[in-house]
N, C-alpha and C positions, 0 to 999 in steps of 0.2 A: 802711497805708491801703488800703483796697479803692476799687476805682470800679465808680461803680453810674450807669444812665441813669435820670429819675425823671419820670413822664410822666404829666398830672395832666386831670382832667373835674372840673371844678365847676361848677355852676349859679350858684349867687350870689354877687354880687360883691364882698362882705365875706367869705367865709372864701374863695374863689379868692385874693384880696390876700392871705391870711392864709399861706396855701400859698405863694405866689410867695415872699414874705419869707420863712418859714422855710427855705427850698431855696436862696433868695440866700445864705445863713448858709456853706453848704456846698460851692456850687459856680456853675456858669454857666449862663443861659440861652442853648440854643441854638436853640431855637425857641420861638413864643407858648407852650405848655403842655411843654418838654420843657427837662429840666437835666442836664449832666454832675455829678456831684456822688463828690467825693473824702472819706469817712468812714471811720471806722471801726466794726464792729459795733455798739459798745456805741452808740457815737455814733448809729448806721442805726434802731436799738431806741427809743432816745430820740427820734427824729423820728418816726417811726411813730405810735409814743403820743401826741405833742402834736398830731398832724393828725388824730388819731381827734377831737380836744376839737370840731373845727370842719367836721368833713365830717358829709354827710346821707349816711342809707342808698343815696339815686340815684348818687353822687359816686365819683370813682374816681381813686386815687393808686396808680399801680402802680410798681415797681422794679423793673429789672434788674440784676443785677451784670457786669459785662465784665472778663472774664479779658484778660491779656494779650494775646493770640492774637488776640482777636477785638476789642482795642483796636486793634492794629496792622493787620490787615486792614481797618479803619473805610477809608472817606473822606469828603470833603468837599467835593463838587460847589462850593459858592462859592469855594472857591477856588484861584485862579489855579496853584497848584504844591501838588504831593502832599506835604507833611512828614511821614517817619516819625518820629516821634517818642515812645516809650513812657512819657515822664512825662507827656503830656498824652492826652487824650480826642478823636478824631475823629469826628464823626457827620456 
């Protein structure tokens, strides 16, 4: 499983919901337009292609992949105690 942060602009509000659900499929919202999300390649590939069907050229889904290293240096200002923890996502 890789993790990747997935950070999304859309104008209209049918395929923004359309985005939001497909990203819920994979991982978490941790902000209004930002998800942790846990896939794998082939799986990253597949979500890709289905959010080309419903983004406009203006629209923008971008991903990050976070390496280990820079999973565990994350943190997480809301909350109260710093968990390192490498099976999850901090942002």
């Amino acid at each position: 499983m890789h993790h990747f942060l997935a950070c999304y602009d859309v104008s209209d509000n049918r395929a923004r919901s359309r985005v939001e659900r497909l990203l819920q499929r994979y991982g978490n919202r941790v902000q209004k337009s930002v998800f942790e999300i846990s896939i794998s390649i082939n799986d990253l590939t597949a979500l890709l292609e289905k959010s080309k069907e419903f983004l406009e050229a203006t629209d923008s889904l971008r991903v990050y992949q976070l390496c280990l290293t820079c999973r565990r240096a994350s943190k997480n200002l809301a909350d109260t105690e710093w968990r390192n923890r490498p099976d999850q996502l901090v942002v």
